[in-house]
C-alpha positions as a Markdown table, in Angstrom:
| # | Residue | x | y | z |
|---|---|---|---|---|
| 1 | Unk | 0.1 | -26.5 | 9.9 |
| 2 | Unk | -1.9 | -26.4 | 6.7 |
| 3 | Unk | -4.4 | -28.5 | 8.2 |
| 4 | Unk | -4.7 | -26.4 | 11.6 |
| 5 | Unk | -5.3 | -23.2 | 9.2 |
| 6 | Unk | -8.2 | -24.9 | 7.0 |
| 7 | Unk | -9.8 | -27.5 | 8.9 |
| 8 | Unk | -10.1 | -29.9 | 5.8 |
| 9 | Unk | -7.4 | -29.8 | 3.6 |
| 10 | Unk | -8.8 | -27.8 | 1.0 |
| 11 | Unk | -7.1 | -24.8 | -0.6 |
| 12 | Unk | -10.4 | -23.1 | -1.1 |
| 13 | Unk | -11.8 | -23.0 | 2.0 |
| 14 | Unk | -8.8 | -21.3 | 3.9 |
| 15 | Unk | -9.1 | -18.8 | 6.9 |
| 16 | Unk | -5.8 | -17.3 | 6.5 |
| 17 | Unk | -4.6 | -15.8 | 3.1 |
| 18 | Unk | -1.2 | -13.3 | 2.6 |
| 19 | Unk | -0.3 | -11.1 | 0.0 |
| 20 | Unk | 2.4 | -8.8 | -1.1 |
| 21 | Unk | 2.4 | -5.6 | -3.0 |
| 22 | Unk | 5.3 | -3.4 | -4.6 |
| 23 | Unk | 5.4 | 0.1 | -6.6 |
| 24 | Unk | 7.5 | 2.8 | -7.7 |
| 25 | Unk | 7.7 | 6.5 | -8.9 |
| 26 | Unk | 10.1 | 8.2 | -10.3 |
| 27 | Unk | 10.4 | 11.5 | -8.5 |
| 28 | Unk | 10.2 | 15.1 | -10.1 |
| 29 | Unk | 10.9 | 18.8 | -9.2 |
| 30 | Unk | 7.9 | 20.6 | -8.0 |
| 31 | Unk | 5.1 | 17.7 | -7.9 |
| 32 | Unk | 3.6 | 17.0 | -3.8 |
| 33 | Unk | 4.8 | 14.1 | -2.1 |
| 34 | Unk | 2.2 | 12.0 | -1.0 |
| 35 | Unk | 3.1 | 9.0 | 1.3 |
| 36 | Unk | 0.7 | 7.0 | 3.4 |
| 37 | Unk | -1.9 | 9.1 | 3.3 |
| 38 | Unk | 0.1 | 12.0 | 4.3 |
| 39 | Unk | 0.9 | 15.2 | 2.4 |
| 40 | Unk | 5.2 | 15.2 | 3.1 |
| 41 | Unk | 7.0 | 18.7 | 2.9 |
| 42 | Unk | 9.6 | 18.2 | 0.0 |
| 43 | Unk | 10.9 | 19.6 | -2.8 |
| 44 | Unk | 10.1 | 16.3 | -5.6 |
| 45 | Unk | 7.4 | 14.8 | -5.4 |
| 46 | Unk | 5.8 | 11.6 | -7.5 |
| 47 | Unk | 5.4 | 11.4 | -11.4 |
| 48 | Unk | 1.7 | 9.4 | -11.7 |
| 49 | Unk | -1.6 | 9.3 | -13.0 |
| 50 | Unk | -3.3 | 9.6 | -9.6 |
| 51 | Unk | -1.2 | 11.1 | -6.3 |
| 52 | Unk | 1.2 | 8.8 | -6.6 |
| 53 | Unk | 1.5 | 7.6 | -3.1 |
| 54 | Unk | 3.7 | 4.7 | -3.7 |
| 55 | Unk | 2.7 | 3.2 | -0.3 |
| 56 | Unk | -0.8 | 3.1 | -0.7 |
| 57 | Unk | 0.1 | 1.4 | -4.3 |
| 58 | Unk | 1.7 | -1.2 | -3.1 |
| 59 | Unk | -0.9 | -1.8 | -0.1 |
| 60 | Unk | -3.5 | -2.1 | -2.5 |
| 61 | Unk | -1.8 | -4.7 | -4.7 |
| 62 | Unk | -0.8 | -7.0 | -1.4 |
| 63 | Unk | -4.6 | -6.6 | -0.1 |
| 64 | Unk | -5.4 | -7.5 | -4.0 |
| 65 | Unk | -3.3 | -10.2 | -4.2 |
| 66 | Unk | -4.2 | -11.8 | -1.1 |
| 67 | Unk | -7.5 | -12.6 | -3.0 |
| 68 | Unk | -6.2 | -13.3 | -6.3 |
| 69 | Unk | -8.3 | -10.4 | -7.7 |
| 70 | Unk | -5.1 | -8.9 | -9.7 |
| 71 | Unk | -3.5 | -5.4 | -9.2 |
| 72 | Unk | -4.3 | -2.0 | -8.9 |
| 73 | Unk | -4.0 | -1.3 | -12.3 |
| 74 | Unk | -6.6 | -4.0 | -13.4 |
| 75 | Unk | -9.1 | -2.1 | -10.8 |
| 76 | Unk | -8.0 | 1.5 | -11.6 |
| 77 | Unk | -6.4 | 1.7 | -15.0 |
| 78 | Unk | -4.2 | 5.1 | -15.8 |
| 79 | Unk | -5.7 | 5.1 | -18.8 |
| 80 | Unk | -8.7 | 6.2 | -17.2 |
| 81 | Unk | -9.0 | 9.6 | -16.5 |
| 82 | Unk | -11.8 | 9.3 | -13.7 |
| 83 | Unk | -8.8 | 8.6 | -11.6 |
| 84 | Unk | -6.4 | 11.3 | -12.6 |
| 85 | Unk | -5.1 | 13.1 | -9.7 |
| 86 | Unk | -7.2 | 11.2 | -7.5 |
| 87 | Unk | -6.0 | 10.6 | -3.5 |
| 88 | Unk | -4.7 | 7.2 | -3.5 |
| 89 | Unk | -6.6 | 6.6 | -0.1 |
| 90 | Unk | -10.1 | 6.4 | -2.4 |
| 91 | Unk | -8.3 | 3.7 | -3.7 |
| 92 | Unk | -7.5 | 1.5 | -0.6 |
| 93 | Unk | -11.1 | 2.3 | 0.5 |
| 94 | Unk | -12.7 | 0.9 | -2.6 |
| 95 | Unk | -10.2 | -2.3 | -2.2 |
| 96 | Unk | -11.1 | -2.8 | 1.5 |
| 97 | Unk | -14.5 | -2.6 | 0.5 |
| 98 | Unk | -13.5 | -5.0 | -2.1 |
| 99 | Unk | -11.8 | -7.3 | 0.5 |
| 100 | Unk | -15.0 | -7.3 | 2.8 |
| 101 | Unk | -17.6 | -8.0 | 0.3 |
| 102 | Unk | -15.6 | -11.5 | -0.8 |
| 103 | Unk | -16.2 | -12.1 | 2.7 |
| 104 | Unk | -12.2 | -11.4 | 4.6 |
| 105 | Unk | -10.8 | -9.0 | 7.1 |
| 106 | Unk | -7.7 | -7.4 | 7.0 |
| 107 | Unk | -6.0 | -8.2 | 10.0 |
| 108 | Unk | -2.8 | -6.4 | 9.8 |
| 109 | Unk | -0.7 | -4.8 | 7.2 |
| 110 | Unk | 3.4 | -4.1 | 7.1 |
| 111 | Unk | 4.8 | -1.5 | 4.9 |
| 112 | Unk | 8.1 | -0.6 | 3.9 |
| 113 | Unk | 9.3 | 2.8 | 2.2 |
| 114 | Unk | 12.1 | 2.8 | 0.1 |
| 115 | Unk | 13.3 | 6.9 | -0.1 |
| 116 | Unk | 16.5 | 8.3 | 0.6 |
| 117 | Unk | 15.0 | 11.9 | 1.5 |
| 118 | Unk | 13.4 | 13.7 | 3.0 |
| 119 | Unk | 13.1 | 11.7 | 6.4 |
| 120 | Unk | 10.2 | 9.5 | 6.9 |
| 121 | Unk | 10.1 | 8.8 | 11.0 |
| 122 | Unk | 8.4 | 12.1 | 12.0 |
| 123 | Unk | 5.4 | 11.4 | 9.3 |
| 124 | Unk | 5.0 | 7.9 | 10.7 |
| 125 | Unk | 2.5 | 8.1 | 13.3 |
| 126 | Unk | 0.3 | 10.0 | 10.7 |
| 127 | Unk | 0.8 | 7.6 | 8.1 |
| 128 | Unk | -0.6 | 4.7 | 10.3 |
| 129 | Unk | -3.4 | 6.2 | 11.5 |
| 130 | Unk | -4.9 | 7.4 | 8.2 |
| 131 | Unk | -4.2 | 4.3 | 6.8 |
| 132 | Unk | -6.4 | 2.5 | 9.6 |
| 133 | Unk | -9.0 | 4.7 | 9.4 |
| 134 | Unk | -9.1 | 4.2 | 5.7 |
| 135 | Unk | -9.3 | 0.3 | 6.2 |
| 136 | Unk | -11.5 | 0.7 | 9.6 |
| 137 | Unk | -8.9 | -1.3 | 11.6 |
| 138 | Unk | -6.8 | -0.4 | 14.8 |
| 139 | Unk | -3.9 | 1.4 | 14.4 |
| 140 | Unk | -1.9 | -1.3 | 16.1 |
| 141 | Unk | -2.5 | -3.8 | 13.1 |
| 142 | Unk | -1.0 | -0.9 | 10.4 |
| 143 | Unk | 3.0 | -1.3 | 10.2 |
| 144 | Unk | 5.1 | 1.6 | 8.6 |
| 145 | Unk | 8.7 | 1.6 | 8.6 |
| 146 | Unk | 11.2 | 3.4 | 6.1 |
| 147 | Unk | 14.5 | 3.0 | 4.7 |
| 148 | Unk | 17.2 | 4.7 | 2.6 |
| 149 | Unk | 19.8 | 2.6 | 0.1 |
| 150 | Unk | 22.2 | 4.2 | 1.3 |
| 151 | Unk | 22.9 | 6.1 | -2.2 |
| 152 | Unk | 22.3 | 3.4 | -4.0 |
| 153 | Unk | 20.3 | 2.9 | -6.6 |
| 154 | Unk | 17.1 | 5.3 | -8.2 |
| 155 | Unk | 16.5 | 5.1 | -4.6 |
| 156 | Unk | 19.7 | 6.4 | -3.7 |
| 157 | Unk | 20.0 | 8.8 | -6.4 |
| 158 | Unk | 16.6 | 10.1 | -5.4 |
| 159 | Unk | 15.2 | 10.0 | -8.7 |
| 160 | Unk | 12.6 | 7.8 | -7.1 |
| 161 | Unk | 10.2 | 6.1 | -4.2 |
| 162 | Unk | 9.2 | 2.4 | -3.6 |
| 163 | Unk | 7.6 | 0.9 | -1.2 |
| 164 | Unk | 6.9 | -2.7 | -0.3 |
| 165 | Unk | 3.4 | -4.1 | 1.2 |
| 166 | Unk | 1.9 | -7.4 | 3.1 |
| 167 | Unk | -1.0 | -7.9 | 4.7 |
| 168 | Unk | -2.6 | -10.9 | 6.8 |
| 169 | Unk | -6.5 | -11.4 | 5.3 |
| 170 | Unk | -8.7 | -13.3 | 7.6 |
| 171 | Unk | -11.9 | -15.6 | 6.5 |
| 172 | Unk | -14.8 | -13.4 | 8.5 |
């Protein structure tokens, strides 16, 4: 199989690379929720440097890692304060621009929120579609899916959000 996906054996010269991305945020009384993009009506919201959108956190890191260029905090440090407060989406563009100079396209990503409330389904369809346009791919190669713990956990407890991220990168 490795041999169908590079052609001649080498490691450096693949067409295919993956990568996966994680964050959390511990949630707070009173901050916006930012998830995917998307502004979500609720009464906590993230504790962060920048918006705190978990999802586009951990999207980042995957579409990072995928390249071996490190994580978001390398790139965007939270000790700098030229990204304090900023969208998280100004982010993900400056990593997909990142992605396309070393010469890849993002085929598709898959996303997975970790909150126990408030509901994620009806925010969905807006979450995929501003994270395309952000990356400048079709909406049918963006995944978004969330999940409780069922109580358990900071998850459960709600004194948090995580969200996990992995993306297929293609040699252009």
């Amino acid at each position: 199989m490795i041999f169908y996906l590079c052609g001649n054996n080498s490691f450096d010269e693949m067409d295919f690379r993956t990568g996966n991305g994680y964050d959390v945020h511990q949630l707070a009384e009173g901050l916006p929720l930012v998830l995917g993009g998307i502004r979500i009506p609720h009464t906590k919201g993230c504790v962060a440097h920048s918006d705190g959108d978990v999802l586009v956190h951990a999207l980042c890191d995957a579409l990072l890692g995928a390249l071996a260029l490190g994580d978001i905090g390398q790139h965007f440090p939270d000790t700098d304060d030229a990204f304090a407060g900023i969208d998280s989406r100004i982010l993900l563009a400056r990593v997909t621009e990142m992605v396309r100079e070393a010469g890849w396209e993002i085929v598709n990503v898959d996303n997975t929120l970790l909150v126990q409330k408030p509901r994620i389904a009806p925010f969905v369809p807006q979450m995929r579609q501003a994270l395309a346009d952000v990356m400048d791919i079709p909406v049918t190669a963006v995944s978004v899916k969330a999940t409780t713990t069922e109580r358990l956990g900071f998850v459960g407890r709600e004194e948090g959000v995580a969200a996990y991220a992995t993306c297929l990168l293609r040699r252009e």
